[in-house]
N, C-alpha and C positions, 0 to 999 in steps of 0.2 A: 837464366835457368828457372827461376821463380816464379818467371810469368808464363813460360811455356806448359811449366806442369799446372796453372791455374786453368790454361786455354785447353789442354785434355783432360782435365776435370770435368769443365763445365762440356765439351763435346762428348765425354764418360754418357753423367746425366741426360744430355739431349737423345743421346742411342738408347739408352734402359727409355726413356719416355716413348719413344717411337714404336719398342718393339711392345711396352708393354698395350698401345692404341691396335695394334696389327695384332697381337695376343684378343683382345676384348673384340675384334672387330673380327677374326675367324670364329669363336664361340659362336658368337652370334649367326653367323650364317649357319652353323653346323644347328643348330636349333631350329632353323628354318627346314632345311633339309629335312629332320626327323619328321616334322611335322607333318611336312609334305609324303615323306614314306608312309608314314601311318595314312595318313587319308587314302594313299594309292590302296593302299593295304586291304581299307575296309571295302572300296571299291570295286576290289577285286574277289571280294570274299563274298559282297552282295552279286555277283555275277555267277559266281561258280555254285550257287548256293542248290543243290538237288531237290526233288518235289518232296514234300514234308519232313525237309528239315527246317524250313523256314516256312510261316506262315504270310500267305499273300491278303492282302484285304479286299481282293474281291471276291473271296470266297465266304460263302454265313462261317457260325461258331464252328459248328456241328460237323458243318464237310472237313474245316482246318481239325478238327481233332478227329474227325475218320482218315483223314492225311497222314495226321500223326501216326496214330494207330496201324495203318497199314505200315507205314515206314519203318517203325517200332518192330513192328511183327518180322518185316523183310531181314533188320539188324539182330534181333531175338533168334532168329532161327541160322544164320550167320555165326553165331557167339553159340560157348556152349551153353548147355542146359542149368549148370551149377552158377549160373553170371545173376546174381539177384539184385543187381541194377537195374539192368533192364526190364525184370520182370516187374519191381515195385514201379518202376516210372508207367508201364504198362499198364498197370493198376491203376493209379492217378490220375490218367488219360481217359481208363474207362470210366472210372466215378464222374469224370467232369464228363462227359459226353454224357453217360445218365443226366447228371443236374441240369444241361442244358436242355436235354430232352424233356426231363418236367416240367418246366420251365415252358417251355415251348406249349407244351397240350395245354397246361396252366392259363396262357395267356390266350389261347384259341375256345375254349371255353369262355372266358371270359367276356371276348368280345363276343362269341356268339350268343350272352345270356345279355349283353348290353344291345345288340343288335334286335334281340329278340322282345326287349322290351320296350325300345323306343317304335317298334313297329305295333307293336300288342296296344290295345287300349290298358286293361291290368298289366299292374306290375308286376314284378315276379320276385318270388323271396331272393332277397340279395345273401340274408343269411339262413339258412334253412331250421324250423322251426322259430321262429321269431314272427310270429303274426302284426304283433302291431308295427315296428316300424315298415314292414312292406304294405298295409293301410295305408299309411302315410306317404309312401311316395308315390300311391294311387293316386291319395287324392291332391297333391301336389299337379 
């Protein structure tokens, strides 16, 4: 009798062991699975993604935030007028479309006064009013 309850003891522990390998070995695949949902997930979300909700990189700054802005305006007038979400994010869209825009003349200026001097024999004041250092890069 003694020995029989020994030998379902130890087959007791051998089943708790088994189930607990087959317990740790379904978590794990169910963590695979997730993983793999989400990835479907975002794939699926970069698909369906509507024009100027999402910015593309082959547009410059300036068009993705005229994107914006149109998209903006289309959801703005959707929603009612009291929704001051939409209107501040509107706002923040315009200022950055100004900065890029200065930015932009900013830098078209600039190469045109670099253009215009490496073509020019004289320099040209780099900083306005400042005589001597534009001397200098004459005689340079």
């Amino acid at each position: 009798m003694e020995r029989k309850r020994k030998v379902s003891e130890r087959d007791k522990k051998k089943k708790k062991k088994k189930k607990k390998k087959k317990k740790k070995k379904k978590k794990k695949k169910k963590k695979k699975k997730k993983k793999k949902k989400k990835m479907m997930k975002k794939k699926k979300l970069k698909k369906k993604t509507e024009c100027g909700s999402t910015l593309t990189a082959t547009h410059s700054p300036t068009s993705q935030l005229l994107h914006r802005l149109q998209y903006d305006r289309f959801l703005g007038e959707a929603h009612t007028e009291g929704d001051s979400t939409c209107k501040s994010r509107r706002d923040v869209l315009m200022s950055q479309l100004l900065c890029s825009a200065q930015l932009q003349v900013h830098l078209i200026i600039c190469v045109t006064r670099l253009a215009s001097w490496l073509l020019s024999d004289r320099a040209i004041d780099v900083r306005p009013g400042c005589k001597t250092h534009s001397s200098d890069i004459s005689t340079r």
